[in-house]
MOPAC internal coordinates of N, CA, C and O (Angstrom, degrees):
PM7 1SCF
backbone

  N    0.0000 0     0.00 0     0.00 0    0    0    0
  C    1.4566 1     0.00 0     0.00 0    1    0    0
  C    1.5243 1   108.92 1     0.00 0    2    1    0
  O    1.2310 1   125.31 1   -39.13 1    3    2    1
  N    1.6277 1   107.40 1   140.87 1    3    2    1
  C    1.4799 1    95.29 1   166.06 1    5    3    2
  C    1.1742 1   117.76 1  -134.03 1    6    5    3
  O    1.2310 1   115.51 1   -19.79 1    7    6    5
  N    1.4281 1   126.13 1   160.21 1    7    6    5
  C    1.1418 1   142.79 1   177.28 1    9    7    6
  C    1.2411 1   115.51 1  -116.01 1   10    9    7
  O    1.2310 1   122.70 1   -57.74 1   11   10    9
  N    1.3836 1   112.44 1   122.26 1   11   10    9
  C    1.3877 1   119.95 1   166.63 1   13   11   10
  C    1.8850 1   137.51 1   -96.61 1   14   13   11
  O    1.2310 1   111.37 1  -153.93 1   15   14   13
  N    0.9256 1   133.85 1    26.07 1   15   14   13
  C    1.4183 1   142.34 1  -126.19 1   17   15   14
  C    1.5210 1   102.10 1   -97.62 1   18   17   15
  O    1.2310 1   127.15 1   -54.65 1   19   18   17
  N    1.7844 1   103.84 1   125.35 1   19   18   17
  C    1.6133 1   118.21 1   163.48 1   21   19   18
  C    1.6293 1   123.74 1   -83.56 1   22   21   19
  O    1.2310 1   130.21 1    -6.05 1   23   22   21
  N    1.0484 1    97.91 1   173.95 1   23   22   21
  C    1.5369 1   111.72 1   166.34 1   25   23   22
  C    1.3516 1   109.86 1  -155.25 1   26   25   23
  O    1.2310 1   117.17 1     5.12 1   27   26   25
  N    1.1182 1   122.98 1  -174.88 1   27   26   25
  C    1.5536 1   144.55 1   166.23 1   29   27   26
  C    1.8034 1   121.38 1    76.81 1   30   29   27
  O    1.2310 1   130.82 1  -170.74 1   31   30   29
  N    1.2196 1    96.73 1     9.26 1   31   30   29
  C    1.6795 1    95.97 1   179.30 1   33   31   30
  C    1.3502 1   106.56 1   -87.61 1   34   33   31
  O    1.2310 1   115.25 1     1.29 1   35   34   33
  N    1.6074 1   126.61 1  -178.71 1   35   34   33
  C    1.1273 1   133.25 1  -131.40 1   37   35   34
  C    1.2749 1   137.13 1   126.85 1   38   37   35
  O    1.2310 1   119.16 1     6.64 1   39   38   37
  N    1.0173 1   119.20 1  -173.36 1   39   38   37
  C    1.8442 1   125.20 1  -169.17 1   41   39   38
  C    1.5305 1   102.47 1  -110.33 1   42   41   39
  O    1.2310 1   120.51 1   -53.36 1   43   42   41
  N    1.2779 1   116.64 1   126.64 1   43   42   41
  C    1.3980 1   127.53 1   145.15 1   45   43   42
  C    1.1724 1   127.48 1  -129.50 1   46   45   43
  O    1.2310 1   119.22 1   -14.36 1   47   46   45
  N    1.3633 1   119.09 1   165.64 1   47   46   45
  C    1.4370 1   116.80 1   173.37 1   49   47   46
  C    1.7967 1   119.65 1   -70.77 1   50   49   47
  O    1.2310 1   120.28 1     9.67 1   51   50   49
  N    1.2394 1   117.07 1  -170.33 1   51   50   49
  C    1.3190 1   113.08 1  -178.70 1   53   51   50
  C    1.8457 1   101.60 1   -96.68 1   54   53   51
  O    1.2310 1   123.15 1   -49.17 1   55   54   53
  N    1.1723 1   111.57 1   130.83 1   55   54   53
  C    1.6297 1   127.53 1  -177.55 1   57   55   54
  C    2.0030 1    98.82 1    91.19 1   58   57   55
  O    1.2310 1   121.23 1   171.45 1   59   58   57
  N    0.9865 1   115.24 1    -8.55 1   59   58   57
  C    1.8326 1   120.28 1   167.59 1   61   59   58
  C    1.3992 1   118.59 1   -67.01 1   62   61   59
  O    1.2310 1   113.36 1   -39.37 1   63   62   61
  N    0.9238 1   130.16 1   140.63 1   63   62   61
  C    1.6525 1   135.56 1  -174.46 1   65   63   62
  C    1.6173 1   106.77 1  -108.82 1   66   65   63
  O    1.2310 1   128.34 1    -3.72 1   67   66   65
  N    1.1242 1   101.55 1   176.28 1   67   66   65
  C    1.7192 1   115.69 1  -159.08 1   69   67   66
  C    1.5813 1    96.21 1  -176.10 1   70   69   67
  O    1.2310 1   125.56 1   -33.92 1   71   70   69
  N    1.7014 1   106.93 1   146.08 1   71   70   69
  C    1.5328 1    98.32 1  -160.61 1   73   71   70
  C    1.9304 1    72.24 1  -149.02 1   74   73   71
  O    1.2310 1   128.74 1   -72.62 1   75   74   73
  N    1.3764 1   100.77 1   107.38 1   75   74   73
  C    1.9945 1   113.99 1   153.92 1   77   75   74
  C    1.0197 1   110.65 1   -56.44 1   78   77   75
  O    1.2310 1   105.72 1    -7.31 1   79   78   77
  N    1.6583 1   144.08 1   172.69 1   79   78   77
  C    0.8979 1   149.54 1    37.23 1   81   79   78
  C    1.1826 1   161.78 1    -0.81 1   82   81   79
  O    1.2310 1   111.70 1   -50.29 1   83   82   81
  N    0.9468 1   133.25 1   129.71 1   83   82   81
  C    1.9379 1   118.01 1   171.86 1   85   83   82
  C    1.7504 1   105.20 1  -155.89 1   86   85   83
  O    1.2310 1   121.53 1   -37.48 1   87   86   85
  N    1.2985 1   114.67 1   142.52 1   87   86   85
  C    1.2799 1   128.09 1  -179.09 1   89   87   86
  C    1.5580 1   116.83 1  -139.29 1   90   89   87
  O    1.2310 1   127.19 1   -62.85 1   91   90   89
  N    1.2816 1   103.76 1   117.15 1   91   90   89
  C    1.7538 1   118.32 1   169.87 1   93   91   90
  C    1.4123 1   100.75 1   -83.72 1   94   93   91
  O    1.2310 1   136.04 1   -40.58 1   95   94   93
  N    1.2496 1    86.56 1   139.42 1   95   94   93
  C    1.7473 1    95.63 1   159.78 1   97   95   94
  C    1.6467 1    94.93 1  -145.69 1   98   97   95
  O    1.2310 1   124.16 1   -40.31 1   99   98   97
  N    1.4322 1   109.62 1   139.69 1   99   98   97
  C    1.6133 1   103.89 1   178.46 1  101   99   98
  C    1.8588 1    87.58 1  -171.54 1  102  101   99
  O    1.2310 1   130.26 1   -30.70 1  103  102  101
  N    1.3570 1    97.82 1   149.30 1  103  102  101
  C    1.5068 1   128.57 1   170.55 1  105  103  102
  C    1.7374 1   116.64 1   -91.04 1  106  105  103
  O    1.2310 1   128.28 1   -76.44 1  107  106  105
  N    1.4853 1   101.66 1   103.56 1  107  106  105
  C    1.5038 1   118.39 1  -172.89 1  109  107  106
  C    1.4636 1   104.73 1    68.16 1  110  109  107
  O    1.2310 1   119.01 1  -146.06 1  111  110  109
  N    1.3511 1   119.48 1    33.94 1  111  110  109
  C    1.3772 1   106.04 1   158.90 1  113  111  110
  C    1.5888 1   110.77 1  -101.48 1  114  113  111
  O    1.2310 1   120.48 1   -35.12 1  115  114  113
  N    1.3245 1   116.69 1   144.88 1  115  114  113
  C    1.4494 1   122.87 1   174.75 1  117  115  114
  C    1.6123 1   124.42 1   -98.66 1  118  117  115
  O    1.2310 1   118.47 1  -108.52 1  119  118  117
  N    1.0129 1   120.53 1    71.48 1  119  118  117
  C    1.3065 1   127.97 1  -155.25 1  121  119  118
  C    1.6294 1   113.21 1   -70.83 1  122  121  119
  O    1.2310 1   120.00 1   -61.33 1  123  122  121
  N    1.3573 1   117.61 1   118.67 1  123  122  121
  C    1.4997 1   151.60 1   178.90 1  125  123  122
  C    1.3707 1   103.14 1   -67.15 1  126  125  123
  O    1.2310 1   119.91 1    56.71 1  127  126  125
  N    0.9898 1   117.78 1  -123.29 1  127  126  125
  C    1.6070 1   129.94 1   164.27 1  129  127  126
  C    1.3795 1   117.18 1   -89.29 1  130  129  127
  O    1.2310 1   126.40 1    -1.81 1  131  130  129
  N    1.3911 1   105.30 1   178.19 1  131  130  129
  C    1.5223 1   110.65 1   164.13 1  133  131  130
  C    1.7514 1    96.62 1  -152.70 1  134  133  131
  O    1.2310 1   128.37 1   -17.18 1  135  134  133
  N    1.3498 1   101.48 1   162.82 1  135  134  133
  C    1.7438 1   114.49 1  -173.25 1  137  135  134
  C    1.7791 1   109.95 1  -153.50 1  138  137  135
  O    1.2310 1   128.96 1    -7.27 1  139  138  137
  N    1.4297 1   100.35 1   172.73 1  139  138  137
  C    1.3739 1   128.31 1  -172.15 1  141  139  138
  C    1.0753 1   116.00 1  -126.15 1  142  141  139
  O    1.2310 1   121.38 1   -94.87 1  143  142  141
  N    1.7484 1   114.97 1    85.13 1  143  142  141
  C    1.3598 1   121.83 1   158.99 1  145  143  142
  C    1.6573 1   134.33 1   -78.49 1  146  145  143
  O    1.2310 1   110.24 1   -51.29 1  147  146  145
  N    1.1173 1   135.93 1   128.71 1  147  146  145
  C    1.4639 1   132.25 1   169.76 1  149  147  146
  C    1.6002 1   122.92 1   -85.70 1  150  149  147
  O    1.2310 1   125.78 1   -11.97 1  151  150  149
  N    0.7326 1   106.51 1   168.03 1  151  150  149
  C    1.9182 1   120.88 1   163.16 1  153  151  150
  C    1.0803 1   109.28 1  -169.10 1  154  153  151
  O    1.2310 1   122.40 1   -50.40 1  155  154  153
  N    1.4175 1   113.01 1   129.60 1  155  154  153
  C    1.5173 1   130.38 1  -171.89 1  157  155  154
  C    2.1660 1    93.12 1  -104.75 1  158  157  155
  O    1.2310 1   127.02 1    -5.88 1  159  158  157
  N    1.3849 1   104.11 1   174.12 1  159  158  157
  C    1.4064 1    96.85 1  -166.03 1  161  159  158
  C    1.8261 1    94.69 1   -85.22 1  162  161  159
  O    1.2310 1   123.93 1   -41.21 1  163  162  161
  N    1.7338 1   110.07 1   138.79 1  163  162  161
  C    1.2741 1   100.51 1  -172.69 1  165  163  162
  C    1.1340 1   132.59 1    88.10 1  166  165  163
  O    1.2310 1   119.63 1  -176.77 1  167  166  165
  N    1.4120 1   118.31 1     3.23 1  167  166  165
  C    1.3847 1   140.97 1  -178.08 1  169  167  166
  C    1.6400 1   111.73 1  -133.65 1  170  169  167
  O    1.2310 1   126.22 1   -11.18 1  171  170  169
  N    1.6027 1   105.65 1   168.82 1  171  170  169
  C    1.8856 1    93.66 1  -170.28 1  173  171  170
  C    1.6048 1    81.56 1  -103.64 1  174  173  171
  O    1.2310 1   125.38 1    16.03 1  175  174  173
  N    1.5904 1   107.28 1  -163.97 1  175  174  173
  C    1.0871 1   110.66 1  -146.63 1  177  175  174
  C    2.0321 1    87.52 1  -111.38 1  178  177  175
  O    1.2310 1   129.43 1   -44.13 1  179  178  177
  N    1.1496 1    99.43 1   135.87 1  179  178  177
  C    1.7715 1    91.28 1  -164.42 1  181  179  178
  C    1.6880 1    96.49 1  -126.10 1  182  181  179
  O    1.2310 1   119.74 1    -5.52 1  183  182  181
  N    1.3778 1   118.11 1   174.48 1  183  182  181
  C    1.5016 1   124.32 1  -160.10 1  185  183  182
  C    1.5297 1    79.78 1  -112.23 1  186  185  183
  O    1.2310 1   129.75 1   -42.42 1  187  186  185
  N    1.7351 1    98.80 1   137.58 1  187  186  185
  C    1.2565 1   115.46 1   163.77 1  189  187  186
  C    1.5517 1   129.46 1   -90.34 1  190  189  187
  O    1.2310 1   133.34 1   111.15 1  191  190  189
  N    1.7353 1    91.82 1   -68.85 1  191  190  189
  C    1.4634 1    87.51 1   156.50 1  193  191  190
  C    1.5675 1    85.93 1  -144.85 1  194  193  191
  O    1.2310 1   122.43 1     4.55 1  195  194  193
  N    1.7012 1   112.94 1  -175.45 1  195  194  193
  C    1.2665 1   125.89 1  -174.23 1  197  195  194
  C    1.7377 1    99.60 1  -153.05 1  198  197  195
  O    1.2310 1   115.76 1   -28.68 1  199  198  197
  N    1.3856 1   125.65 1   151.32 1  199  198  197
  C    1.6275 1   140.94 1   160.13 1  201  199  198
  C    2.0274 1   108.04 1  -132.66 1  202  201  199
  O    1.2310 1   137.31 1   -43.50 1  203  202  201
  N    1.2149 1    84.08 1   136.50 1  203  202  201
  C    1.7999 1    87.34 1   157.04 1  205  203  202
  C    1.0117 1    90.78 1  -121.87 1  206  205  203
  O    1.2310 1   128.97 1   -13.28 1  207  206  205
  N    1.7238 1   100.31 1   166.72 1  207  206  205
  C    1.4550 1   119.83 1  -146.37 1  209  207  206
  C    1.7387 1    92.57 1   -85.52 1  210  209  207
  O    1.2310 1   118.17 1  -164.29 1  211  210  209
  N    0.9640 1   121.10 1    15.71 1  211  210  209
  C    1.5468 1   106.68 1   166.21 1  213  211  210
  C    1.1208 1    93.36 1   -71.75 1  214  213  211
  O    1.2310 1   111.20 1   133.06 1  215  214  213
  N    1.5419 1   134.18 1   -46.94 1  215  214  213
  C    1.7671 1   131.32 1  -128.57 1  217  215  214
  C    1.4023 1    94.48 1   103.13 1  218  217  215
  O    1.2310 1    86.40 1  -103.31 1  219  218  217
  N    0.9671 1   170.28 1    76.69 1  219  218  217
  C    1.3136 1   151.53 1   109.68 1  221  219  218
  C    1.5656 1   108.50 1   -73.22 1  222  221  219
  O    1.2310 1   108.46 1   -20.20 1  223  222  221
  N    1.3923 1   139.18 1   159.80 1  223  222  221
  C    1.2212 1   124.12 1   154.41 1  225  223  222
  C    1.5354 1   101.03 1  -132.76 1  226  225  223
  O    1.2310 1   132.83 1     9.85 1  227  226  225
  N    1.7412 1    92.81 1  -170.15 1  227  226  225
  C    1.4272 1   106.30 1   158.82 1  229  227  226
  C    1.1661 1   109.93 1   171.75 1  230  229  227
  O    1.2310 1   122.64 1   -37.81 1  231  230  229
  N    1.6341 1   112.55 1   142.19 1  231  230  229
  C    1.1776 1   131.05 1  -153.42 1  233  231  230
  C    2.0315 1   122.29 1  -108.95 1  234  233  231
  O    1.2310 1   116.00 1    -9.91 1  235  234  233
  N    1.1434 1   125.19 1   170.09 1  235  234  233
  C    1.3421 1   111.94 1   173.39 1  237  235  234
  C    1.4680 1    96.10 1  -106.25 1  238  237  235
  O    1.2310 1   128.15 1   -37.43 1  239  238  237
  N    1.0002 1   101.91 1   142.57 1  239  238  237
  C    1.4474 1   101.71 1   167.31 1  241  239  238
  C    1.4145 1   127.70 1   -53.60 1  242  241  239
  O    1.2310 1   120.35 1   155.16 1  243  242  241
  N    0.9316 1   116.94 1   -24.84 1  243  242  241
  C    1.6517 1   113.91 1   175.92 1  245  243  242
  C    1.5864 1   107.20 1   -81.82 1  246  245  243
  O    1.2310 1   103.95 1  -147.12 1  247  246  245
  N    1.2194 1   147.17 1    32.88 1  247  246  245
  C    1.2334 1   153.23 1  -128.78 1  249  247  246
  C    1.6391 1   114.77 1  -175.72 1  250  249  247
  O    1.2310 1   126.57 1   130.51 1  251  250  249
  N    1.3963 1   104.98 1   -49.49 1  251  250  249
  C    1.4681 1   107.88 1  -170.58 1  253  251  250
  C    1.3955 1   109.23 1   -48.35 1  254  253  251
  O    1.2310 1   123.73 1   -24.36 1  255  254  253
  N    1.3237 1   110.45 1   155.64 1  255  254  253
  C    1.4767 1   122.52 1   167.11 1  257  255  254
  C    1.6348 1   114.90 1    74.73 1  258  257  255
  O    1.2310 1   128.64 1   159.39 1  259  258  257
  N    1.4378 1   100.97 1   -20.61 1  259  258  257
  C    1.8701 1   112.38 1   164.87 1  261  259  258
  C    0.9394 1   149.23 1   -88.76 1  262  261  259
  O    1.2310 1   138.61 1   155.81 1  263  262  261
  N    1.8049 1    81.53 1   -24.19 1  263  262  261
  C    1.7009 1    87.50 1  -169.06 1  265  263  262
  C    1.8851 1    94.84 1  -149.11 1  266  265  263
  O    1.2310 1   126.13 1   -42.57 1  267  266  265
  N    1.6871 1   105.82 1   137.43 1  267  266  265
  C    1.0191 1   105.76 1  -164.05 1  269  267  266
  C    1.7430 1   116.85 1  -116.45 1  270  269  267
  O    1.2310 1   118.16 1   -41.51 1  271  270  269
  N    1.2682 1   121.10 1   138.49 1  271  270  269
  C    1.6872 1   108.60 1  -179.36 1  273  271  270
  C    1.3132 1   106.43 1  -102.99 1  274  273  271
  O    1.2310 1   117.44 1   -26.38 1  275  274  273
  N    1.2344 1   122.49 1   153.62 1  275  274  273
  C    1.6199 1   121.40 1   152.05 1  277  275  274
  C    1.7198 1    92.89 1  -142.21 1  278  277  275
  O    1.2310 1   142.69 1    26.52 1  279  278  277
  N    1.3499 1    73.54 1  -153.48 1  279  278  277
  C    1.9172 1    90.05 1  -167.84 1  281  279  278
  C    1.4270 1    97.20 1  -171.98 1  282  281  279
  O    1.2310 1   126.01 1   -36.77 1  283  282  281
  N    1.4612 1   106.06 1   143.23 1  283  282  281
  C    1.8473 1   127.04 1   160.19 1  285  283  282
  C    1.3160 1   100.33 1   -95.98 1  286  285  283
  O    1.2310 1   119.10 1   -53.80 1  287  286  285
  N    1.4803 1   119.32 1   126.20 1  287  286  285
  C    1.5691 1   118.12 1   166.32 1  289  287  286
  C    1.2861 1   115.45 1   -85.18 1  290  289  287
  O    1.2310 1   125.71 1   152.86 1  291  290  289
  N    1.3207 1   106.63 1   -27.14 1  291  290  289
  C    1.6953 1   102.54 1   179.48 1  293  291  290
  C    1.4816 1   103.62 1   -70.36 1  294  293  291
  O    1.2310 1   104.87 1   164.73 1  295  294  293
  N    1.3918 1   145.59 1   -15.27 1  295  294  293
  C    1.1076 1   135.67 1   159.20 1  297  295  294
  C    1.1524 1   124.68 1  -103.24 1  298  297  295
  O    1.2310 1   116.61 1  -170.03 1  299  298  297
  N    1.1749 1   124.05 1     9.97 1  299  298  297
  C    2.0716 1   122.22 1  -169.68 1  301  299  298
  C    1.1498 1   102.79 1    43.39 1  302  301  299
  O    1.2310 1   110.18 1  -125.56 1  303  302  301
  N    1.2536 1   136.05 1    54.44 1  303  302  301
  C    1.2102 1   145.73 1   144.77 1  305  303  302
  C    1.3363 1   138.62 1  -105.35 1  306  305  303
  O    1.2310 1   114.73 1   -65.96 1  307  306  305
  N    1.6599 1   127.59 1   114.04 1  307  306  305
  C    1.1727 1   122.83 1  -153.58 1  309  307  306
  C    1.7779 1   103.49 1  -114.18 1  310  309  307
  O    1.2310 1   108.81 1   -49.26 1  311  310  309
  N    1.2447 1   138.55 1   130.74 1  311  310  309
  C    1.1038 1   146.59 1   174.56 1  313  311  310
  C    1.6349 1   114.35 1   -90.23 1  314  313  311
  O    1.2310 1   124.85 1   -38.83 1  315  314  313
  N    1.7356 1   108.29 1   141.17 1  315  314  313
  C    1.5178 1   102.97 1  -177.39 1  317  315  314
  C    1.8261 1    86.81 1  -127.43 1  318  317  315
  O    1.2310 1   121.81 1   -57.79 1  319  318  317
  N    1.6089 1   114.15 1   122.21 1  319  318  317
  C    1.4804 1    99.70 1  -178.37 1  321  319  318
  C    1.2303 1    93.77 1  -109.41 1  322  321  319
  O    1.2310 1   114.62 1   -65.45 1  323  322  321
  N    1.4571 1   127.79 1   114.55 1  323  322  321
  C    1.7655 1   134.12 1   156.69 1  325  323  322
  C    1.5663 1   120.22 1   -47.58 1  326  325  323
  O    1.2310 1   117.47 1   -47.94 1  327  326  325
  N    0.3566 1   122.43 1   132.06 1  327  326  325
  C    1.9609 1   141.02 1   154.82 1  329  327  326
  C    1.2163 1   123.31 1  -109.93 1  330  329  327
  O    1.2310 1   128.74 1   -33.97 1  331  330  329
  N    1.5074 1   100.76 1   146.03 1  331  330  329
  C    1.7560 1    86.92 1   168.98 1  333  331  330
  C    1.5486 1   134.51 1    46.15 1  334  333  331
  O    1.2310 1   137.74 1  -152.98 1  335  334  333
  N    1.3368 1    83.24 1    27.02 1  335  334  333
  C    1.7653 1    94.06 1  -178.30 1  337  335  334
  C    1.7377 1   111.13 1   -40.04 1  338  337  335
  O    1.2310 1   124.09 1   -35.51 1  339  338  337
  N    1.5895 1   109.76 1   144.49 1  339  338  337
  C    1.4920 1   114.09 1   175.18 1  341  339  338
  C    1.5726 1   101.75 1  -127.36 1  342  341  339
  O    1.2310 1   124.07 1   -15.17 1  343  342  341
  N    1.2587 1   109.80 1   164.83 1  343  342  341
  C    1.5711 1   119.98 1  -167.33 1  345  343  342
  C    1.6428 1    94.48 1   -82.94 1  346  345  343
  O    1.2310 1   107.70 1   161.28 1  347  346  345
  N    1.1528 1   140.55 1   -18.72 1  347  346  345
  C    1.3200 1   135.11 1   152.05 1  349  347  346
  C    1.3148 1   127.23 1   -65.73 1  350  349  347
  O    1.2310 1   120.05 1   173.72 1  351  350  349
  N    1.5514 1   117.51 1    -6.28 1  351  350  349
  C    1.5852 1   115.05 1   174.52 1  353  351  350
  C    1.4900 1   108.26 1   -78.75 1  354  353  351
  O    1.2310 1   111.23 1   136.09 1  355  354  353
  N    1.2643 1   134.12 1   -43.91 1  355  354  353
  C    1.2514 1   156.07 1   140.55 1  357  355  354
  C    1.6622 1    98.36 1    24.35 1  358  357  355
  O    1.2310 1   113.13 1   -79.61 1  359  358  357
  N    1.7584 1   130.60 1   100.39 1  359  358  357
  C    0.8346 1   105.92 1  -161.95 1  361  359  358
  C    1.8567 1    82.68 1   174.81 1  362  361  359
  O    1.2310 1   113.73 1   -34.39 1  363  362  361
  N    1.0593 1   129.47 1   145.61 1  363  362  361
  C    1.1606 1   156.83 1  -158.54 1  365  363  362
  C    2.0405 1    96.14 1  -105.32 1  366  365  363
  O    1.2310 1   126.45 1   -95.60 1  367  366  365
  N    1.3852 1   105.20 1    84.40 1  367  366  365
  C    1.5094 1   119.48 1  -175.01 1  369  367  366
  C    1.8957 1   112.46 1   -99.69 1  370  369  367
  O    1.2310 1   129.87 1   -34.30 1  371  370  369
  N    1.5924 1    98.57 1   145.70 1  371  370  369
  C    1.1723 1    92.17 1  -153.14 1  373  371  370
  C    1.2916 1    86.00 1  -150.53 1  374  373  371
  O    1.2310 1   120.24 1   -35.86 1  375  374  373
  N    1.9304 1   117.14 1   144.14 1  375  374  373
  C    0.8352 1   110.12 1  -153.37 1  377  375  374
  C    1.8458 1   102.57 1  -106.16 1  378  377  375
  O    1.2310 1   112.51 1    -9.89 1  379  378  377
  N    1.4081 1   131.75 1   170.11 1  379  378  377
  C    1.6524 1   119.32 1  -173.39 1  381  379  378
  C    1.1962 1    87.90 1  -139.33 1  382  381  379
  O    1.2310 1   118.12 1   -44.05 1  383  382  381
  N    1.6741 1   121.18 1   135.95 1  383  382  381
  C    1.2890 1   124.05 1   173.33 1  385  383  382
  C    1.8341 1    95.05 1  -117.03 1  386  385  383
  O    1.2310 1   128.08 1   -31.31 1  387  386  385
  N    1.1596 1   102.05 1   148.69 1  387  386  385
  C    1.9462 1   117.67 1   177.62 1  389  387  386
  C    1.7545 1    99.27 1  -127.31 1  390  389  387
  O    1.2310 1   143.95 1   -48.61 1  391  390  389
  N    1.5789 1    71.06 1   131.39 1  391  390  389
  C    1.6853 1    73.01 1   154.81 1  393  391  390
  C    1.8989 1   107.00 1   162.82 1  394  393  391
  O    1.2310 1   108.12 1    26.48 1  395  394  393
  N    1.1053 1   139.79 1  -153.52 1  395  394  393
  C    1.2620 1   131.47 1   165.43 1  397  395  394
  C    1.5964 1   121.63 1  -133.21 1  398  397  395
  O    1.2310 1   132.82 1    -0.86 1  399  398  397
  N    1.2031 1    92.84 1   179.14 1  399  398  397
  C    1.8408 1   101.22 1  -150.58 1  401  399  398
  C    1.5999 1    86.74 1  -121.98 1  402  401  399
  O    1.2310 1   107.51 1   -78.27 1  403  402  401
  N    1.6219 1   140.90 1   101.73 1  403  402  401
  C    1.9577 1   116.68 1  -177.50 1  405  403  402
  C    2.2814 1    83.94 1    73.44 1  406  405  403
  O    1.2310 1   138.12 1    39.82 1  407  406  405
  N    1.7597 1    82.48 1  -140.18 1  407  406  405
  C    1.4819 1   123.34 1   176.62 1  409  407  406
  C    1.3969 1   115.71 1   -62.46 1  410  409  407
  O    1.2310 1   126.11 1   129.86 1  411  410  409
  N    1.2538 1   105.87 1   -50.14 1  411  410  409
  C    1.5921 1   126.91 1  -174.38 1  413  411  410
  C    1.6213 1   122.07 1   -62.38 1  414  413  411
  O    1.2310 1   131.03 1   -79.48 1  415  414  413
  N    1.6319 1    96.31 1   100.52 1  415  414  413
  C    1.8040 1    81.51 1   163.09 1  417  415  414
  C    1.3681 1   135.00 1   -94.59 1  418  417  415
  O    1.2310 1   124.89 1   -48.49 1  419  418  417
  N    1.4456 1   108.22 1   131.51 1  419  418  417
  C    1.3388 1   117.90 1  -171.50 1  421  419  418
  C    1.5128 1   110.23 1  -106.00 1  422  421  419
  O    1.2310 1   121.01 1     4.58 1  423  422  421
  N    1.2157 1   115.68 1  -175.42 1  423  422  421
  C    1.6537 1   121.53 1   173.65 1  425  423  422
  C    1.7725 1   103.95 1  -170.10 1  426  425  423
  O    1.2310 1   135.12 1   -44.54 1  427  426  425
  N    1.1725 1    88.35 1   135.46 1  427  426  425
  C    1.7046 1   107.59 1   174.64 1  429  427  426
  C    1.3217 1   117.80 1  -109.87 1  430  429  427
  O    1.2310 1   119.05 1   -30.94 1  431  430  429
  N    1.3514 1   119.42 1   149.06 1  431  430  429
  C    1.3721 1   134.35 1   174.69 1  433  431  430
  C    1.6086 1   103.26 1   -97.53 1  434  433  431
  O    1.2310 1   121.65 1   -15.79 1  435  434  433
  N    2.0576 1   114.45 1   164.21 1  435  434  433
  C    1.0352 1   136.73 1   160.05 1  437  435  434
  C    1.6499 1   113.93 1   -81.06 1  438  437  435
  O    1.2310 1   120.07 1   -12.93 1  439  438  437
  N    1.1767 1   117.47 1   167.07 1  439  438  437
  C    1.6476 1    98.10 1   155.17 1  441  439  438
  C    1.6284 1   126.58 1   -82.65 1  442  441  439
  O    1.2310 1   119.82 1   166.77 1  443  442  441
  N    1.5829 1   117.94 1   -13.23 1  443  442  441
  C    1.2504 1   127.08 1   134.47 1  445  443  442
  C    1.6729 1    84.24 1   122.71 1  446  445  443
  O    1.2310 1   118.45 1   -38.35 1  447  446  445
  N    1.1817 1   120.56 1   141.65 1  447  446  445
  C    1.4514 1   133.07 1   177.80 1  449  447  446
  C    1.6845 1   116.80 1   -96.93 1  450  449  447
  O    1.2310 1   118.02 1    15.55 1  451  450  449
  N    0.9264 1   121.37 1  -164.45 1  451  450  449
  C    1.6250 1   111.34 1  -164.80 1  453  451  450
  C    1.4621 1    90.61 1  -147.25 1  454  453  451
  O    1.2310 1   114.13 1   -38.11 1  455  454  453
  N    1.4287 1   128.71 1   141.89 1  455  454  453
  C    0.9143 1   109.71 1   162.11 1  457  455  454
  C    1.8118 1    88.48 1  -143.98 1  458  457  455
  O    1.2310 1   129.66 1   -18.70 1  459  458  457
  N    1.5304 1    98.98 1   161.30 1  459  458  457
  C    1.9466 1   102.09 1  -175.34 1  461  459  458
  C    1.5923 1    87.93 1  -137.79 1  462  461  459
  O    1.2310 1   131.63 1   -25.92 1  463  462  461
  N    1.2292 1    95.16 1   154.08 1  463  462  461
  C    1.5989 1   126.05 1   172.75 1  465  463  462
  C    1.1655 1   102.93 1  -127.05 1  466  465  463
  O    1.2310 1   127.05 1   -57.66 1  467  466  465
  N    1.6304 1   104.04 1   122.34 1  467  466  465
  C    1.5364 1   106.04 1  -172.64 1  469  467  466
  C    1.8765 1    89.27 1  -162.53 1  470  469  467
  O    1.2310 1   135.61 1    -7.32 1  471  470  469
  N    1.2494 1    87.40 1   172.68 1  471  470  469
  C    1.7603 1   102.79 1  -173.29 1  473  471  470
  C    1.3734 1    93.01 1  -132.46 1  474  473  471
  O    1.2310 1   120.10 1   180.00 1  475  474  473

């Protein structure tokens, strides 16, 4: 069974920060990376940022320099730290875990957190 579960979304102001969470827990899963996708209403669902558990990352361009990921491997837990929040980040974020199950690679979703930029 797996579990995928966020935290940290919410309301901030514009230039206010906000710092996600997300935690896998799963039986015989081998977990790859994990990432931070958004969707705003009316929009598809786009990659924010992403790490595999080496440390590799990668960022969207609308993002760099603001907003930062890491991850604990001893917990499958991946962190998204906001900066400089803008009223266009505003967007229903959700977290993606990779990795494989045996042979098989699979990937799980969060139920996705909310976060608003507002004054």
């Amino acid at each position: 069974q797996v579990r995928v579960v966020e935290s940290g979304g919410g309301l901030a102001q514009p230039g206010g920060s906000l710092r996600l969470s997300c935690t896998v827990s799963a039986s015989r899963f081998r977990l790859y990376a994990m990432g931070w996708y958004r969707q705003a209403p009316g929009e598809e669902r786009e990659l924010v940022a992403r790490i595999t558990m080496s440390g590799n990352t990668n960022y969207a361009d609308f993002v760099k320099d603001r907003f930062a990921i890491s991850r604990d491997s001893a917990d499958n837990t991946v962190y998204l730290q906001m900066n400089n929040l803008k009223p266009e980040n505003a967007a229903v974020y959700s977290c993606n875990t990779e990795g494989t199950i045996g042979d098989t690679m699979v990937d799980y979703w969060g139920q996705g957190t909310q976060v608003t930029v507002s004054s």
